[in-house]
C-alpha positions as semicolon CSV with decimal commas, in nm:
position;residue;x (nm);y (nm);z (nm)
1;X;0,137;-0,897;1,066
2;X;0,128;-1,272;1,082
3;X;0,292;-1,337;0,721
4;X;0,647;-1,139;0,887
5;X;0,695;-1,312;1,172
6;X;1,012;-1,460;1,230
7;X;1,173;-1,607;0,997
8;X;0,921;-1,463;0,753
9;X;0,770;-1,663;0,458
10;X;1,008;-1,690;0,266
11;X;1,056;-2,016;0,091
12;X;0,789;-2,141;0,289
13;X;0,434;-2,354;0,211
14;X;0,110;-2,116;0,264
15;X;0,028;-2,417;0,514
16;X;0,335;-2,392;0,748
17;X;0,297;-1,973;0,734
18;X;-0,099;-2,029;0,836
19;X;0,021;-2,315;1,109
20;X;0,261;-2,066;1,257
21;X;0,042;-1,774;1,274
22;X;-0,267;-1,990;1,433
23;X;-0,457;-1,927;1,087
24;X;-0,639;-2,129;0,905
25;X;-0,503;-2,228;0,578
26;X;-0,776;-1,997;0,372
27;X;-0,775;-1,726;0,619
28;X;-0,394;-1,730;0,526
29;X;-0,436;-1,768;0,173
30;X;-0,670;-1,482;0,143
31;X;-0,377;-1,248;0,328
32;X;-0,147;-1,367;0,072
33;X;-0,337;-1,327;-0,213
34;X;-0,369;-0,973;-0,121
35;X;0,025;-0,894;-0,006
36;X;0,068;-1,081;-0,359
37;X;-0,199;-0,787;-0,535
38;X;0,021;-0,519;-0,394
39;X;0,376;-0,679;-0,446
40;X;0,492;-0,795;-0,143
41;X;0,529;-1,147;-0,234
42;X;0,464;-1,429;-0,514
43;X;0,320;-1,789;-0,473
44;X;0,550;-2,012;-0,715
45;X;0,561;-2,386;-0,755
46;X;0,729;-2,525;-0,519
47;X;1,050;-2,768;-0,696
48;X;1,014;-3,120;-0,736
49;X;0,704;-3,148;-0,488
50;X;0,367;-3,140;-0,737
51;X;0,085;-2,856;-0,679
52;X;0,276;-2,750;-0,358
53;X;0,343;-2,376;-0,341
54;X;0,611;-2,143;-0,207
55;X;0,561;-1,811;-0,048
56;X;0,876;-1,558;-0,191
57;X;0,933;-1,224;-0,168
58;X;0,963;-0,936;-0,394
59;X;1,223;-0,675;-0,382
60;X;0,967;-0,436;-0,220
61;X;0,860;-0,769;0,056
62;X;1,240;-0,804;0,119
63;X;1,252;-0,397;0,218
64;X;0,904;-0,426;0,435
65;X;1,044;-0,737;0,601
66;X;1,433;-0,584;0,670
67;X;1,234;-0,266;0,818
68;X;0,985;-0,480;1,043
69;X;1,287;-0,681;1,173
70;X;1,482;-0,372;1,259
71;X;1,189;-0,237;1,460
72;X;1,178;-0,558;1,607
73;X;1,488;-0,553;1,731
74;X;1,477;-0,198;1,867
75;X;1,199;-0,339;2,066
76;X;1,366;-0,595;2,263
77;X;1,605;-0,401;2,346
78;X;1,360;-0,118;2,547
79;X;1,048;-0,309;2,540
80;X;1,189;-0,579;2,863
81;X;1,283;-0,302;3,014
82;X;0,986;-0,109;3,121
83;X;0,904;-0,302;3,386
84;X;1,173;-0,256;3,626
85;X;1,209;0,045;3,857
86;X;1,276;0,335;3,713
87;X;1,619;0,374;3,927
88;X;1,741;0,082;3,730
89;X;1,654;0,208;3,417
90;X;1,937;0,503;3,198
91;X;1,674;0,752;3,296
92;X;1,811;1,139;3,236
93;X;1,826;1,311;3,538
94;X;1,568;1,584;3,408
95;X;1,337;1,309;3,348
96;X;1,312;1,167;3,694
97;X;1,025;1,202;3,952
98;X;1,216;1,063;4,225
């Protein structure tokens, strides 16, 4: 989902989020007005810096965000992988064709 990429929103403008996800700004304030409906985030006023907003998490954004980055990280470590031969790769014996 384009609002969790890395780093995730967190802290930053609906702007930068929609710049770094190759929205456009309404596109991406449309997605956050809905993750903000089911609790996954709030918009707040962003300090010292007029109508500018802030994208934060909830506790239950912080939980969807730690679980996305896990299973982000469990695919780079298998994911590179698959392309080499299968030799190469820690293939169980019973598994192999060859």
């Amino acid at each position: 989902m384009a609002v969790l990429q890395f780093p995730g929103p967190d802290g930053a403008r609906p702007g930068t989020l929609a710049e770094r996800a190759g929205m456009s700004k309404q596109a991406m304030n449309r997605l956050l007005g809905s993750l903000e409906e089911l609790g996954y985030l709030v918009r707040n006023d962003a300090p010292d810096e007029g109508r500018a907003r802030v994208v934060r998490f909830t506790k239950r954004g912080q939980a969807v965000y730690a679980w996305a980055e896990g299973f982000r990280s469990a695919q780079s470590v298998t994911l590179p992988r698959l392309g080499e031969p299968i030799d190469r790769l820690a293939v169980p014996a019973f598994a192999r064709t060859t």
